[in-house]
N, C-alpha and C positions, 0 to 999 in steps of 0.2 A: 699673473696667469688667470684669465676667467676659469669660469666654474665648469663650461664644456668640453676645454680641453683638460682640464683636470681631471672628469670623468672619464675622459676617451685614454686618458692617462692608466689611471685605476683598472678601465677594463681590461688594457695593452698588460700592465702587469698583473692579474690574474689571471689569463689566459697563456701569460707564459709562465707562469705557475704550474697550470693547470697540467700543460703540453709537459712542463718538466716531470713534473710526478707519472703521468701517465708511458712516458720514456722510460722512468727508472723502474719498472712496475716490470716493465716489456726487457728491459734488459736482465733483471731479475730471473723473470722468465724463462728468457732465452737458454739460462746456462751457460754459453760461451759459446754456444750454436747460432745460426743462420744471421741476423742483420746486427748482432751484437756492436759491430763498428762503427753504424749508421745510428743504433740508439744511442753509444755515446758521443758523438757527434750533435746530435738531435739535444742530449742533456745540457751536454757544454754552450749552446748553440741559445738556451730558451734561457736556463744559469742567469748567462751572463746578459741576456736581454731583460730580463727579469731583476737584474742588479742595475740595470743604468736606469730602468724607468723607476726604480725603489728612490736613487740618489735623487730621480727629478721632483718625483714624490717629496720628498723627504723637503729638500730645497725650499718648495711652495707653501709649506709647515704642514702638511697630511704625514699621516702616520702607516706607511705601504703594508696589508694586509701581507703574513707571508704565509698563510697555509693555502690559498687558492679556494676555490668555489665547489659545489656539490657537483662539478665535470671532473675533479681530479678522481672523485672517487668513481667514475663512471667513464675516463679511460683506463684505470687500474683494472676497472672490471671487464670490461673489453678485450686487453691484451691478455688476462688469467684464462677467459673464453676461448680466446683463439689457440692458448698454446697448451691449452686441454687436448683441443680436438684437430688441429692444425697444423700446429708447431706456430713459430712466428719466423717464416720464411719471406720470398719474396711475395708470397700471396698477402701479405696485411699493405704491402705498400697504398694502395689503392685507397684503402682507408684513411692511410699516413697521408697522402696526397693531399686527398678529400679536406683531411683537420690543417693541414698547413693553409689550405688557401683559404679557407675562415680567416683563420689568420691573420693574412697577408689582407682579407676586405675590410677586417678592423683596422688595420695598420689605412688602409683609404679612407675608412672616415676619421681618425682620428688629424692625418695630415689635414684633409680639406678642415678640422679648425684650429689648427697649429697656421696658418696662413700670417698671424702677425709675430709668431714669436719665430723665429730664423733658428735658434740653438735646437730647441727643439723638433722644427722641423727636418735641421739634417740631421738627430738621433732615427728619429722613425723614419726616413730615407733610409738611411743604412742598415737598421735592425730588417727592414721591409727585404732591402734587397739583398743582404743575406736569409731569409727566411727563403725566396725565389730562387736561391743558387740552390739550397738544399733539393726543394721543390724540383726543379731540372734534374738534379743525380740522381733523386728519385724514380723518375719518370725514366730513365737510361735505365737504372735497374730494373725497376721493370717490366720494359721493354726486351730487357736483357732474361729475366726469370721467364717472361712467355714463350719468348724464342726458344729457350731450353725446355719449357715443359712441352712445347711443341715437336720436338725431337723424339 
């Protein structure tokens, strides 16, 4: 495996890292109120994306960072903010959106240099396009929380 996709490798698994703490922070939060299902969904969701780029990691002989980057502490601090003064209802989605489709642009460069390895390319194919599915029920909610706060 070259060196570029090994990096796009590393950024892929600390930014599901990142996403993962930042989840567990927001479910904490939450109490067992408003999007509680969608975070663990979200935890499970980054988990286990986080655990197959660790295995690729690992395979290549790198050693997968697993505390994540100075963003974990900076959506832990995000979601404490919001559910200060907010709650963590359907009004953070937009944000949540916002951080998925980062994402999902890292998940684009990192395929464009997976192009010679094929296994790897359909891992980040399919972490991508469940990261997208999320993204969409998102976007339904919503959709769904405006319509209601429009009422």
């Amino acid at each position: 495996m070259d060196q570029d996709l090994l990096d796009h490798l590393k950024t892929l698994h600390t930014a599901a890292i990142d996403a993962r703490n930042g989840y567990q922070e927001a479910l904490e939060d939450a109490e067992g109120h408003g999007l509680t299902g969608l975070f663990n969904e979200m935890i499970a969701l980054h988990e286990g994306n986080a655990r197959e780029l660790a295995a690729e990691l690992t395979t290549a002989g790198e050693t997968p960072d697993t505390d994540g980057s100075f963003m974990s502490l900076i959506h832990q601090t995000i979601m404490n903010v919001r559910s200060l003064f907010n709650g963590l209802d359907g009004s953070v989605l937009p944000g949540l959106i916002d951080g998925e489709k980062r994402n999902v642009s890292k998940y684009d460069d990192a395929l464009q240099a997976s192009t010679s390895a094929s296994a790897i390319t359909a891992l980040l194919t399919t972490q991508r396009g469940k990261i997208e599915q999320k993204i969409a029920k998102m976007e339904a909610e919503h959709a769904e929380y405006e319509r209601a706060s429009a009422s």
